[in-house]
MARLO-84626 format. One record per atom (N, C-alpha, C, CB): atom name; x, y, z; residue in three letters. Coordinates in steps of 0.001 Angstrom, whole numbers. Glycine has a CB too. Layout:
<marros>
> CA,X,Y,Z,ALA
...
</marros>
This chain:
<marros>
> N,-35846,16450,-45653,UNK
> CA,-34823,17380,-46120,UNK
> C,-33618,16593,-46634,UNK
> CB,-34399,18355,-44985,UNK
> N,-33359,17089,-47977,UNK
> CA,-32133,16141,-48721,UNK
> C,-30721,17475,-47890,UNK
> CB,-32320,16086,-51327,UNK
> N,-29767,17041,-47576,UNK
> CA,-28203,17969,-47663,UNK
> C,-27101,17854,-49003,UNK
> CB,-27180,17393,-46285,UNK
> N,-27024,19147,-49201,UNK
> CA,-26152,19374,-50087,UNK
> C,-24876,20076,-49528,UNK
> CB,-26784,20067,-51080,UNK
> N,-24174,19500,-50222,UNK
> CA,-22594,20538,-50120,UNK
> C,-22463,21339,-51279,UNK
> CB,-21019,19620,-50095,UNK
> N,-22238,22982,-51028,UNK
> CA,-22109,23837,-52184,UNK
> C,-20849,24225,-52057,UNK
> CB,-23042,24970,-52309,UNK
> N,-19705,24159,-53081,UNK
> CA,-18084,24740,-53471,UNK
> C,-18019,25818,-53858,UNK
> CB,-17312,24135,-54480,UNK
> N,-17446,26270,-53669,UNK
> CA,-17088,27529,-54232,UNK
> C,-15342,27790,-54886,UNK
> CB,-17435,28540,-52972,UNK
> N,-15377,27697,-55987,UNK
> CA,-14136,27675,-56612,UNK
> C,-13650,29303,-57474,UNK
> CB,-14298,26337,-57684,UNK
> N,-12375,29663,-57317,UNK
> CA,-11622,30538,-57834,UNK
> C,-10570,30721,-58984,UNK
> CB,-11232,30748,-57050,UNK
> N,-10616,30843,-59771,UNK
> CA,-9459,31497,-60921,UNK
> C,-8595,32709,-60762,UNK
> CB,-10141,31899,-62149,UNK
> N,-8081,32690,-60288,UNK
> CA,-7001,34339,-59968,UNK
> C,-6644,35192,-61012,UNK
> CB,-5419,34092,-59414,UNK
> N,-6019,34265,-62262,UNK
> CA,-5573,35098,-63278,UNK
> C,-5774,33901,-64354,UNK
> CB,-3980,35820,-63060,UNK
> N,-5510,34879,-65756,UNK
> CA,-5470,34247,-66645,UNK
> C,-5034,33153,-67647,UNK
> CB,-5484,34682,-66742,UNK
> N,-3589,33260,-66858,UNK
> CA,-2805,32215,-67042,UNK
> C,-3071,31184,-66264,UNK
> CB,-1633,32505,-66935,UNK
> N,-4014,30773,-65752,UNK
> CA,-4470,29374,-64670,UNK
> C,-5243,28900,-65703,UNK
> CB,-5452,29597,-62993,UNK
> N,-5845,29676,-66687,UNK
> CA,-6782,28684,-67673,UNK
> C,-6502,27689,-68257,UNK
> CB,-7232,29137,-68623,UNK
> N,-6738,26627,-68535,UNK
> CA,-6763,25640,-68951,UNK
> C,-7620,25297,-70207,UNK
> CB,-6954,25076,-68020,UNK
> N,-7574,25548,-71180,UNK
> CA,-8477,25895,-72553,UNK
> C,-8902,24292,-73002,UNK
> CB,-7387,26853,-74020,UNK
> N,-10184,24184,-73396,UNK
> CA,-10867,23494,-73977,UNK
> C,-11042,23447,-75367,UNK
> CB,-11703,23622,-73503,UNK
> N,-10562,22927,-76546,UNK
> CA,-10552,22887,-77593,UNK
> C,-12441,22843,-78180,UNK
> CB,-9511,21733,-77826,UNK
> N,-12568,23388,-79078,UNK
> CA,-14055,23742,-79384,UNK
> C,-14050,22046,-80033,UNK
> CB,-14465,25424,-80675,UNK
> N,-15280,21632,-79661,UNK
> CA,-15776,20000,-79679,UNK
> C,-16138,20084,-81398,UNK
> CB,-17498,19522,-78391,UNK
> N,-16629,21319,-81848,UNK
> CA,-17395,21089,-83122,UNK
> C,-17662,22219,-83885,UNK
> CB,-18626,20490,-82894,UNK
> N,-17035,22134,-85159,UNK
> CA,-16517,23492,-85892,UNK
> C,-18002,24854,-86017,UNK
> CB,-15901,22855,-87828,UNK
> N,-19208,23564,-85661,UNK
> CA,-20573,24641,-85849,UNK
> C,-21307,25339,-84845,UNK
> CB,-21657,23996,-86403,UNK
> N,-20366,25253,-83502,UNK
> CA,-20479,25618,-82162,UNK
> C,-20124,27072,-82220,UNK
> CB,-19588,24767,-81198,UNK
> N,-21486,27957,-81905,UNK
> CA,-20899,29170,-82158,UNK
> C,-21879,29865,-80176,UNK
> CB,-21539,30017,-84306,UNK
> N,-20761,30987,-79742,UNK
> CA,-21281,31507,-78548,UNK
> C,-21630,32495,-78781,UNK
> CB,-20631,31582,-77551,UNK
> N,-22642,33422,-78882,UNK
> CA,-23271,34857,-78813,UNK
> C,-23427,35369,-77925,UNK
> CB,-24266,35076,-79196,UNK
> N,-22927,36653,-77606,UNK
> CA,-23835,37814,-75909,UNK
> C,-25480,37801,-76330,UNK
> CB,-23190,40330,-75835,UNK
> N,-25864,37433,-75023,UNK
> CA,-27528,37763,-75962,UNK
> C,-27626,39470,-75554,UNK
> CB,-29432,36578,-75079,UNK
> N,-28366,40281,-76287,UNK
> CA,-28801,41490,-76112,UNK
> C,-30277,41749,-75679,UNK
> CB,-28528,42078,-77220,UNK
> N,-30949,42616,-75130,UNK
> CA,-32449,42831,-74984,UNK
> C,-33379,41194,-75164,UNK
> CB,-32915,44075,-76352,UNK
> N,-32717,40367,-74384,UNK
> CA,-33431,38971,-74319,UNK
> C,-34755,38659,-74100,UNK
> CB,-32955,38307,-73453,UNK
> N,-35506,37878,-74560,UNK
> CA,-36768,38140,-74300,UNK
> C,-36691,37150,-73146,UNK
> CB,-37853,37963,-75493,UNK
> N,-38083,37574,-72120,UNK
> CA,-38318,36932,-70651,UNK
> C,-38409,35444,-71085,UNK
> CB,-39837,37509,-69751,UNK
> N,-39257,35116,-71885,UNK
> CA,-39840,33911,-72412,UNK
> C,-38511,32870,-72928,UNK
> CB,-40931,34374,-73720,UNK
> N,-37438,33661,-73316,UNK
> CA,-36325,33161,-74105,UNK
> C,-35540,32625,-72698,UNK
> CB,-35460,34441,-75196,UNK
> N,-35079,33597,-71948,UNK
> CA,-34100,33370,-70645,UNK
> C,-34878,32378,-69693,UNK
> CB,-33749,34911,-69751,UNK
> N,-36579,32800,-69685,UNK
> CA,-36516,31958,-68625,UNK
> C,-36679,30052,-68960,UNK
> CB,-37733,32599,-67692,UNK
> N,-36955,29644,-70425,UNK
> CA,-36644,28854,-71313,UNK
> C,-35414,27830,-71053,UNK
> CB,-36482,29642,-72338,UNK
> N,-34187,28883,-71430,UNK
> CA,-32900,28902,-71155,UNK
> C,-32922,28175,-69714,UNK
> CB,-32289,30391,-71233,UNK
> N,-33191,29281,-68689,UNK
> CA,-33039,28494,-66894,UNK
> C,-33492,27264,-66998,UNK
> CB,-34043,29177,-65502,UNK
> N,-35101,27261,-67417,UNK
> CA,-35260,25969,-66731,UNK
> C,-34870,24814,-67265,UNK
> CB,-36425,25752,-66454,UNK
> N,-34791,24700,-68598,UNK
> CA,-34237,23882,-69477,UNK
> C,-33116,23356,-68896,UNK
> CB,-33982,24464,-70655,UNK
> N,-31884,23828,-68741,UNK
> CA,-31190,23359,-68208,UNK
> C,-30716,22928,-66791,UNK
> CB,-30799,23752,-68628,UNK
> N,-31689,24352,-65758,UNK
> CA,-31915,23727,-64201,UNK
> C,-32865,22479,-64163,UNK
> CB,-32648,24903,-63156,UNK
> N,-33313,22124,-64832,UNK
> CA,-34926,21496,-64117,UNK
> C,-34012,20119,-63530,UNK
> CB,-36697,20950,-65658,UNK
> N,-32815,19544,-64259,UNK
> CA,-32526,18006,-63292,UNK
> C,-32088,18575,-61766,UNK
> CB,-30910,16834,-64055,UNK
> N,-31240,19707,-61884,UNK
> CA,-30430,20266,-60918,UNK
> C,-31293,21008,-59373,UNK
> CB,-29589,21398,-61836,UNK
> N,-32310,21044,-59569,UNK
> CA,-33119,21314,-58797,UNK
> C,-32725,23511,-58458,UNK
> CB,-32856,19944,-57444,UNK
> N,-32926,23604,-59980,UNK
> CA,-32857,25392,-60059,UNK
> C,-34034,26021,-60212,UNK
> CB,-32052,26008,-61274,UNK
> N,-34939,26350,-58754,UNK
> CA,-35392,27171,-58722,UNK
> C,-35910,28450,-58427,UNK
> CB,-35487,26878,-58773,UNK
> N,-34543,29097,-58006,UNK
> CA,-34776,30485,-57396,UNK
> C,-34837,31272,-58482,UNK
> CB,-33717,31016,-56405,UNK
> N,-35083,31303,-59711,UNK
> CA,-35874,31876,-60818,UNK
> C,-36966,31416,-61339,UNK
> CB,-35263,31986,-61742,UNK
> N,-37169,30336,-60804,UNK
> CA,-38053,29852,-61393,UNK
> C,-39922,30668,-61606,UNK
> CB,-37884,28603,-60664,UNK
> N,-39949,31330,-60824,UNK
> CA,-40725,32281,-60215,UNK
> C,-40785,33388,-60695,UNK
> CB,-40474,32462,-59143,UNK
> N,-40052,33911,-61152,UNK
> CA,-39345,35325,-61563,UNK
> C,-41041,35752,-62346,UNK
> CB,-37482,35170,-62946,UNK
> N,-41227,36892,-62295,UNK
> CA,-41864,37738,-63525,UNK
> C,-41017,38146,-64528,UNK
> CB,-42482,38978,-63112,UNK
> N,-42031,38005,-65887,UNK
> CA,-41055,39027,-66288,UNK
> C,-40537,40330,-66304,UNK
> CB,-41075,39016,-66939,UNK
> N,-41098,41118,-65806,UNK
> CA,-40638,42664,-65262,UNK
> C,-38900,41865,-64096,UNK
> CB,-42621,43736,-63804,UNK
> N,-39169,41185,-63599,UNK
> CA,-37963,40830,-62541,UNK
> C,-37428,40365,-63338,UNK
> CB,-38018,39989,-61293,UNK
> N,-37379,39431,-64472,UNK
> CA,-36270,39069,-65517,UNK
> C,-35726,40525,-66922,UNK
> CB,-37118,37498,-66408,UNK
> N,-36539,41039,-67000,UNK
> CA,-35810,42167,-67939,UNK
> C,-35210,43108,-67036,UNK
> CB,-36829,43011,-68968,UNK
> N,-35388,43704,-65758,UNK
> CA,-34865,44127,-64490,UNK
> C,-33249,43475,-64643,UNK
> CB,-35886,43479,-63091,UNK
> N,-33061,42044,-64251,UNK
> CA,-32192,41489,-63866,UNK
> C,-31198,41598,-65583,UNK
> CB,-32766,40022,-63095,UNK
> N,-31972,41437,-66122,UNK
> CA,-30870,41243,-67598,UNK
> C,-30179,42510,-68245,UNK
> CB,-31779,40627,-68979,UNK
> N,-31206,43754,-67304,UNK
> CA,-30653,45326,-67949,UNK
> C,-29742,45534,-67103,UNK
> CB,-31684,46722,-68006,UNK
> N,-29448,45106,-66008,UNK
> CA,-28235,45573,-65347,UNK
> C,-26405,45624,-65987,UNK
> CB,-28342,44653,-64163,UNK
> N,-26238,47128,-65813,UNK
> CA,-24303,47027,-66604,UNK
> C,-23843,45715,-66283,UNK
> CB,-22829,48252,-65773,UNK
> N,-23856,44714,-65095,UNK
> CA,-23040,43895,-64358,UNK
> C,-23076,42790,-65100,UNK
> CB,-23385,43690,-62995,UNK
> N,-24333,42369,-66003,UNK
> CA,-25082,41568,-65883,UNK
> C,-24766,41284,-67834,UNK
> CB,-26610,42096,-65033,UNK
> N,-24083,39671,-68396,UNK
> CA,-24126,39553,-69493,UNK
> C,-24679,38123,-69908,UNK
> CB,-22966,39916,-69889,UNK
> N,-25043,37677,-70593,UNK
> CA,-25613,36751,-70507,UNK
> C,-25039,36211,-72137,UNK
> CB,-27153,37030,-70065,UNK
> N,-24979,34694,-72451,UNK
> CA,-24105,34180,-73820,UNK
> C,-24822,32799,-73623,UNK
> CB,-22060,34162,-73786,UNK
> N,-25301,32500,-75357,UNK
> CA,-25923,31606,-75630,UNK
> C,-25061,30707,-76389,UNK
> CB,-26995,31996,-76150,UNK
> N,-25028,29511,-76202,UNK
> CA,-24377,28355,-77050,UNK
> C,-25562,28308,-77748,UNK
> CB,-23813,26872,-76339,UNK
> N,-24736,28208,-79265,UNK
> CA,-25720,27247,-80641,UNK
> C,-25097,26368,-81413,UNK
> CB,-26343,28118,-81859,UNK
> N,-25623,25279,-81571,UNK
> CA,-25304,24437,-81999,UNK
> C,-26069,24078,-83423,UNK
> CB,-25317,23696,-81031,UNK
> N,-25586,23831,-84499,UNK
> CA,-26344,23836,-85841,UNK
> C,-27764,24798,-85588,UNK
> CB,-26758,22097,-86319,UNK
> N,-27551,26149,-84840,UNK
> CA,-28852,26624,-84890,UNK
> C,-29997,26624,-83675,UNK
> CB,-29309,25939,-85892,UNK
> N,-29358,25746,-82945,UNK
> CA,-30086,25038,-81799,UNK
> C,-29701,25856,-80683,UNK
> CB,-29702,23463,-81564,UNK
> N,-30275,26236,-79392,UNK
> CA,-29067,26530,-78518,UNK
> C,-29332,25272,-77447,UNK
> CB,-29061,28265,-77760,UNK
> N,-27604,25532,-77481,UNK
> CA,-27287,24518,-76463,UNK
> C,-27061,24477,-75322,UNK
> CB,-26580,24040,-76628,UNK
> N,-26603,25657,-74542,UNK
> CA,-26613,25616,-73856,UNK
> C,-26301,27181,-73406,UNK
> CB,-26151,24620,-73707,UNK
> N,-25975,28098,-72005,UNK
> CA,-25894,29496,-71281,UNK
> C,-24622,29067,-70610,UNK
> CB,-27263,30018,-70176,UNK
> N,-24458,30709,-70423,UNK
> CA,-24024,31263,-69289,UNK
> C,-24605,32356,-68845,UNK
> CB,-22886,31483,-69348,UNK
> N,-24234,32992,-67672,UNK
> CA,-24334,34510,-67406,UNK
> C,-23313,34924,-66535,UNK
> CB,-25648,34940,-66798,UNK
> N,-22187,35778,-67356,UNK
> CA,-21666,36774,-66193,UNK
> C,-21444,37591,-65528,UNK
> CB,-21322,36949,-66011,UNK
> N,-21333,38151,-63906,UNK
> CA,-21922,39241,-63400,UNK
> C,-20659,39572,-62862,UNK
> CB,-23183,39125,-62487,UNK
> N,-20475,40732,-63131,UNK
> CA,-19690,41880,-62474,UNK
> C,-19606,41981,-61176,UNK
> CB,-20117,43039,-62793,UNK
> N,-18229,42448,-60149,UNK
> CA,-19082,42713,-58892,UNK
> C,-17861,43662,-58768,UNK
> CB,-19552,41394,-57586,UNK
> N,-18430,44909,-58223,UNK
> CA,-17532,45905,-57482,UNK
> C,-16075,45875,-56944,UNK
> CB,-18135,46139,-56490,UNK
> N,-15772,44496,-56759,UNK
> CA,-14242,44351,-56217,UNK
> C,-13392,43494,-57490,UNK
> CB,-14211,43327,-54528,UNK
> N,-14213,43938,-58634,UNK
> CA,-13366,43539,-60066,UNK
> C,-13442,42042,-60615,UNK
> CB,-11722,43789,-59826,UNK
> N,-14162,41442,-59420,UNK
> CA,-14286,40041,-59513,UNK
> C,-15197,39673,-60776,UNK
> CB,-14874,39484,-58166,UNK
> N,-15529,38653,-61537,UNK
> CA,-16398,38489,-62220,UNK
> C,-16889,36657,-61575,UNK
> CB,-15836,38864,-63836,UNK
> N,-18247,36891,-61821,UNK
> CA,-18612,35382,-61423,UNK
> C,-19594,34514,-62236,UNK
> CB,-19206,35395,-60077,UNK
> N,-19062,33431,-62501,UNK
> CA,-19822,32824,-63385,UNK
> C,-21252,32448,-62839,UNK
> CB,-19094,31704,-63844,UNK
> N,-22504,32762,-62676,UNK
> CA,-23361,33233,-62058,UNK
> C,-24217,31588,-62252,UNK
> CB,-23924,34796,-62659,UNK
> N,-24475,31576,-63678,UNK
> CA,-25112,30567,-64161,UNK
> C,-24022,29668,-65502,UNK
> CB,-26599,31285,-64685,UNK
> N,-24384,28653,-65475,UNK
> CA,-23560,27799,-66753,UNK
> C,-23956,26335,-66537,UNK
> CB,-21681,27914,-66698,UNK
> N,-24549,25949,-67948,UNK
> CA,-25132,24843,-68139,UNK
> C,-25541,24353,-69361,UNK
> CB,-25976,24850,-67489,UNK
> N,-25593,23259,-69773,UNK
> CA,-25795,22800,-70967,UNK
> C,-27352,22104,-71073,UNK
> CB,-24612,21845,-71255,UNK
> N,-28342,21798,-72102,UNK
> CA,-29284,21624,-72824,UNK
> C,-29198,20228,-72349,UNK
> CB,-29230,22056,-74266,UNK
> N,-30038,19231,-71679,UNK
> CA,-29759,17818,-71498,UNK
> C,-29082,17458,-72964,UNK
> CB,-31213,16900,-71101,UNK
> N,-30197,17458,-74095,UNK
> CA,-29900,16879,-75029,UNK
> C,-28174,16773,-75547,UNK
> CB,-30782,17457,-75842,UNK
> N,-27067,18092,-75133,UNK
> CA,-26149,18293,-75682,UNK
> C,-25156,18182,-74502,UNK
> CB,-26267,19416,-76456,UNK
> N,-25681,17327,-73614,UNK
> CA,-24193,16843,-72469,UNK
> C,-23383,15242,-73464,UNK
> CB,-25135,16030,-70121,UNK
> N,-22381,15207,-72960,UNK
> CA,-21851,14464,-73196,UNK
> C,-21211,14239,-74797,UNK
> CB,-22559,13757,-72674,UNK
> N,-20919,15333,-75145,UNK
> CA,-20122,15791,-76717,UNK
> C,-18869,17219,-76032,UNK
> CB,-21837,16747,-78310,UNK
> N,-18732,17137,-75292,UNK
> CA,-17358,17670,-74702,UNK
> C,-17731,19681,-74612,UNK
> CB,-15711,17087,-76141,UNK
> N,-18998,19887,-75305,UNK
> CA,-19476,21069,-75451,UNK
> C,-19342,21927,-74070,UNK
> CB,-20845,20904,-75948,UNK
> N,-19554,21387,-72592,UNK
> CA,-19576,22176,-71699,UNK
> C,-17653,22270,-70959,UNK
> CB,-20919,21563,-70707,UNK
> N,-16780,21337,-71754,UNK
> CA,-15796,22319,-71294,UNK
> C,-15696,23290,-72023,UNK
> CB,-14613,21908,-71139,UNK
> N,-15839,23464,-73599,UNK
> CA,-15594,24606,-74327,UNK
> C,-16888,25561,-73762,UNK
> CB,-15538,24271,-76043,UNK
> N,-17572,25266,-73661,UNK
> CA,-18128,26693,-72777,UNK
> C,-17841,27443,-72039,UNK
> CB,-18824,26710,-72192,UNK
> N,-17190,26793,-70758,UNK
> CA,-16729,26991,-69583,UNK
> C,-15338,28168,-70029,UNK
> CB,-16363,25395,-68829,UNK
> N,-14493,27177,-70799,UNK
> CA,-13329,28232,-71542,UNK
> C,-13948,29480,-72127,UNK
> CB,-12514,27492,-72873,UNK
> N,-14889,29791,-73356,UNK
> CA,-15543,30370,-73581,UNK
> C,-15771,31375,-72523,UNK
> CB,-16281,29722,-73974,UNK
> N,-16637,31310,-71399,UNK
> CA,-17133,31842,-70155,UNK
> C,-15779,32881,-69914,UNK
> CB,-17469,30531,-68858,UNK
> N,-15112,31881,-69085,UNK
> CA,-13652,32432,-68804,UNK
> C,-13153,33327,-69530,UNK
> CB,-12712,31561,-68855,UNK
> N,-12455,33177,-70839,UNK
> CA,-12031,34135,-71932,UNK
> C,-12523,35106,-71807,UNK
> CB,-12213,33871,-73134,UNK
> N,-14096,35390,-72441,UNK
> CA,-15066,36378,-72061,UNK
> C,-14628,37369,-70959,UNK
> CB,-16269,35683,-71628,UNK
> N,-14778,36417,-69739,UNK
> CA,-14593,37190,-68367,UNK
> C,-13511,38050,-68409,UNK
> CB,-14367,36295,-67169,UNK
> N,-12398,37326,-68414,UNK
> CA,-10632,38188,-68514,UNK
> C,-10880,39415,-69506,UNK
> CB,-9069,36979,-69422,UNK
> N,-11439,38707,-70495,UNK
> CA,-11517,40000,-72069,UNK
> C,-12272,41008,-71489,UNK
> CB,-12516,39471,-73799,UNK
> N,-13018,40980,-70308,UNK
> CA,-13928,41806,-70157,UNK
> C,-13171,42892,-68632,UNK
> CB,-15492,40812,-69956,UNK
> N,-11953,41983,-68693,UNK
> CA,-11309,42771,-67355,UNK
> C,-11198,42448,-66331,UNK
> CB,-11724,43692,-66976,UNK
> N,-12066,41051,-65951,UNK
> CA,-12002,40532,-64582,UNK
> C,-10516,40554,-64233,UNK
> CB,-12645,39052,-64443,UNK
> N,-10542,40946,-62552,UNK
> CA,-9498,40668,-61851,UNK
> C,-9197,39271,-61473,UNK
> CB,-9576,41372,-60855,UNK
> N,-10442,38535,-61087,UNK
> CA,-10462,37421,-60558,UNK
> C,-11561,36674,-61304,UNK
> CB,-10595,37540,-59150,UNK
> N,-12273,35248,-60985,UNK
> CA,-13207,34842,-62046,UNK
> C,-13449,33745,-60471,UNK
> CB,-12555,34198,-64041,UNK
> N,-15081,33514,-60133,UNK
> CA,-15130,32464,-59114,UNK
> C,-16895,32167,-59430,UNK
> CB,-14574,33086,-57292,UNK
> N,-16919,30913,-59111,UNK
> CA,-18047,30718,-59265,UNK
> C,-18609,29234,-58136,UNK
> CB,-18123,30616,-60875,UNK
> N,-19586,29016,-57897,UNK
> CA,-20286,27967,-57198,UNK
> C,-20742,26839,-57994,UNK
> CB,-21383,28492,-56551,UNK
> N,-20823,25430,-57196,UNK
> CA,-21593,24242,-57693,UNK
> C,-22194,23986,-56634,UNK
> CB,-20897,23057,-58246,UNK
> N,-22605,22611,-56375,UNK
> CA,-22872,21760,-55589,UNK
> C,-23383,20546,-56099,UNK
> CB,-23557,22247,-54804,UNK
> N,-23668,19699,-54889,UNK
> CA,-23994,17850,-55124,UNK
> C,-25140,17740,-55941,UNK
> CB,-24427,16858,-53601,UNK
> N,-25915,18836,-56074,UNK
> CA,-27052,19047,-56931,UNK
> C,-26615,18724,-58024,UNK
> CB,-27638,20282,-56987,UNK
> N,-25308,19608,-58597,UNK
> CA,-25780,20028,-60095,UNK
> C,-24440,18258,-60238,UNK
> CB,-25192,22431,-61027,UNK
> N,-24949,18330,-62166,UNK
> CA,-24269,17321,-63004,UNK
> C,-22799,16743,-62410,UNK
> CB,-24047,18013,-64436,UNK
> N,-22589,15541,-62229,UNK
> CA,-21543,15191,-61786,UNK
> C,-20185,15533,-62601,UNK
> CB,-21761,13959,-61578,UNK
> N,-20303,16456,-63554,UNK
> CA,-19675,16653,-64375,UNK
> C,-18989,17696,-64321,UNK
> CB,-20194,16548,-65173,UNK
> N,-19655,18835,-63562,UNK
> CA,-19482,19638,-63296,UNK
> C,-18225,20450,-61977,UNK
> CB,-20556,19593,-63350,UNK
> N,-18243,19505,-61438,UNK
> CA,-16596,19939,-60360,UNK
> C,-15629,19735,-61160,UNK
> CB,-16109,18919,-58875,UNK
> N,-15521,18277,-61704,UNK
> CA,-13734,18065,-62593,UNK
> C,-14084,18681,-63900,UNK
> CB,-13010,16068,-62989,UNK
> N,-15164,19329,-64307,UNK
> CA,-14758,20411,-65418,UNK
> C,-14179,21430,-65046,UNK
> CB,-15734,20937,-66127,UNK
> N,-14755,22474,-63727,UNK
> CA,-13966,23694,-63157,UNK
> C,-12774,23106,-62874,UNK
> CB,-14558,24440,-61868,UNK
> N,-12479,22140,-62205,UNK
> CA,-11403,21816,-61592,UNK
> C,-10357,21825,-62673,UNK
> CB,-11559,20575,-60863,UNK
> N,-10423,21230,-63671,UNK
> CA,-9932,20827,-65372,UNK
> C,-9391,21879,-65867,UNK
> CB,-11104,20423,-66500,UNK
> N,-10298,23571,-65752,UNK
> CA,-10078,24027,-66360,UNK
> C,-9354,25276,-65158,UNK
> CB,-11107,24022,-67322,UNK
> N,-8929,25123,-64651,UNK
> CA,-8049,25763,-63538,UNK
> C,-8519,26650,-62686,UNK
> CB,-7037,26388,-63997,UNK
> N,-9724,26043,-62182,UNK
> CA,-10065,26744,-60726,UNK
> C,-10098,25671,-59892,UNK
> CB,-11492,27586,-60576,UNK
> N,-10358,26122,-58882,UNK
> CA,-9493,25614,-57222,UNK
> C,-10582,26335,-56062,UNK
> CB,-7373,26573,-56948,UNK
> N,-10731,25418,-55867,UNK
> CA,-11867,25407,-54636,UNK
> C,-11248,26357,-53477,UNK
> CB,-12158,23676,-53939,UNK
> N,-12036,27040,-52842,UNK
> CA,-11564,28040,-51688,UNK
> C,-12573,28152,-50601,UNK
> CB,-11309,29525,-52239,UNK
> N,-13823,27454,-50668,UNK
> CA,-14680,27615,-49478,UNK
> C,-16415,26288,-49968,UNK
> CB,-15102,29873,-49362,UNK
> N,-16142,25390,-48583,UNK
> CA,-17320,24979,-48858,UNK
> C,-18383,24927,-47973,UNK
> CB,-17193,23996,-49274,UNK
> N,-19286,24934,-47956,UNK
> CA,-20803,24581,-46922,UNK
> C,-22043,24272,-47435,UNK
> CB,-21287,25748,-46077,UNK
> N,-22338,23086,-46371,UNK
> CA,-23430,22581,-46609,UNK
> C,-24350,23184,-46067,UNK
> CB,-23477,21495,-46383,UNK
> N,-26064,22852,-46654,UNK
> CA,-26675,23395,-46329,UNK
> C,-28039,22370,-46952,UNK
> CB,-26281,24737,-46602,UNK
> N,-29103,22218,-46177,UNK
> CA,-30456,21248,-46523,UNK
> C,-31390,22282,-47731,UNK
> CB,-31611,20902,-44721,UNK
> N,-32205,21373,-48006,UNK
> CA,-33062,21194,-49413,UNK
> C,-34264,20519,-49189,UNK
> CB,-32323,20360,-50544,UNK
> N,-35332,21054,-49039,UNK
> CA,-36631,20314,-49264,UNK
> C,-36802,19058,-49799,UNK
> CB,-37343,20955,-49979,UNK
> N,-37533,17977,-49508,UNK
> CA,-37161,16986,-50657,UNK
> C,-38358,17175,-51608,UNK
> CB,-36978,15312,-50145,UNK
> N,-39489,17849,-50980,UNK
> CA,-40684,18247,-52113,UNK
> C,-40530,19212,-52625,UNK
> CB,-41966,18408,-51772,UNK
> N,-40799,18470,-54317,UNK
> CA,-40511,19576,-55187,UNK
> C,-41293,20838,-55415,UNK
> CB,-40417,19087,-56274,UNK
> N,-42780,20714,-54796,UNK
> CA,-43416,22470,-54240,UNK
> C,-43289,22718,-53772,UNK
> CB,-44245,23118,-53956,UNK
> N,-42051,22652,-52689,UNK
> CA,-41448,23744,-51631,UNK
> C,-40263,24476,-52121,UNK
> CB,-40983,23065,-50267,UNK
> N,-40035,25996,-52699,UNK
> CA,-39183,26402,-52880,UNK
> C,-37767,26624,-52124,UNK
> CB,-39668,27037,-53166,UNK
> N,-37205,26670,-53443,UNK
> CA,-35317,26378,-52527,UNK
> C,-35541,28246,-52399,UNK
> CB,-33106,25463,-54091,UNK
> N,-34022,27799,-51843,UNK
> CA,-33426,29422,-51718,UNK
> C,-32195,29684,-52788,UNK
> CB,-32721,29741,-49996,UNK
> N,-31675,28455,-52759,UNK
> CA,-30235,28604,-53902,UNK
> C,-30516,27932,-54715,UNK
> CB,-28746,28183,-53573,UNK
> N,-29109,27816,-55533,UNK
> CA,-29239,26369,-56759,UNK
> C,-27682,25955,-56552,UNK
> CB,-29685,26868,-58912,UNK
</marros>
């Protein structure tokens, strides 16, 4: 069993953002609509597979068009000359909160500054969409890149715990 520490970081309001200048004038973000299973679940693994993301990995597709028809539930594709580069998805939750659920970039397209302008992107979205609050999770899993980007872009950690991980990769996780 490998241990991970998972964060959990918060944005309160809008004015905590910290904006990311778009890396590249042909970087465009879309809501996806009526997504196909084959497309999203593409999307996941593509970008989970270093991070060790597989509590979708499994999914049917009846459980992925399920999960993508929900009001709560929006999902936004990075493209890059055409390409996509990388997701998000954000989910609604009853106490006004919005949470950045999923967010990740395409191996091929780390390291061209693309996943802070996402992240801003994400955010914007969220507020535009009404969030009261905006919070989302990492951990030691995902890209080392990934804490001092939230952190960068003005969220602030509020709760952490660890928790073990299989070290074989055919034993399913529970989180990501």
């Amino acid at each position: 069993m490998t241990e991970a520490t998972r964060t959990y970081l918060e944005m309160a309001s809008p004015d905590r953002l910290v904006a990311a200048p778009c890396p590249d004038p042909e970087l465009r973000i879309e809501r996806v609509y009526d997504c196909p299973a084959s497309f999203f679940r593409y999307l996941y693994l593509a970008v989970g597979r270093d991070y060790h993301w597989v509590d979708r990995a499994g999914w049917t597709d009846e459980q992925i068009r399920t999960h993508l028809a929900r009001d709560a539930q929006r999902l936004f594709v990075a493209y890059l000359r055409g390409a996509p580069a990388g997701y998000f998805e954000l989910e609604s939750h009853d106490d006004g909160s919005f949470e950045i659920a999923y967010f990740g970039l395409l191996p091929e397209f780390k390291g061209r500054g693309l996943g802070k302008f996402l992240l801003t992107e994400a955010c914007t979205r969220a507020w535009d969409a009404g969030a009261r609050r905006l919070w989302l999770h990492t951990c030691t899993l995902d890209d080392k890149a990934a804490l001092p980007n939230y952190v960068a872009r003005g969220f602030a950690p509020f709760r952490t715990e660890t928790y073990r991980i299989p070290d074989h990769p055919d034993e399913r996780l529970t989180s990501h």
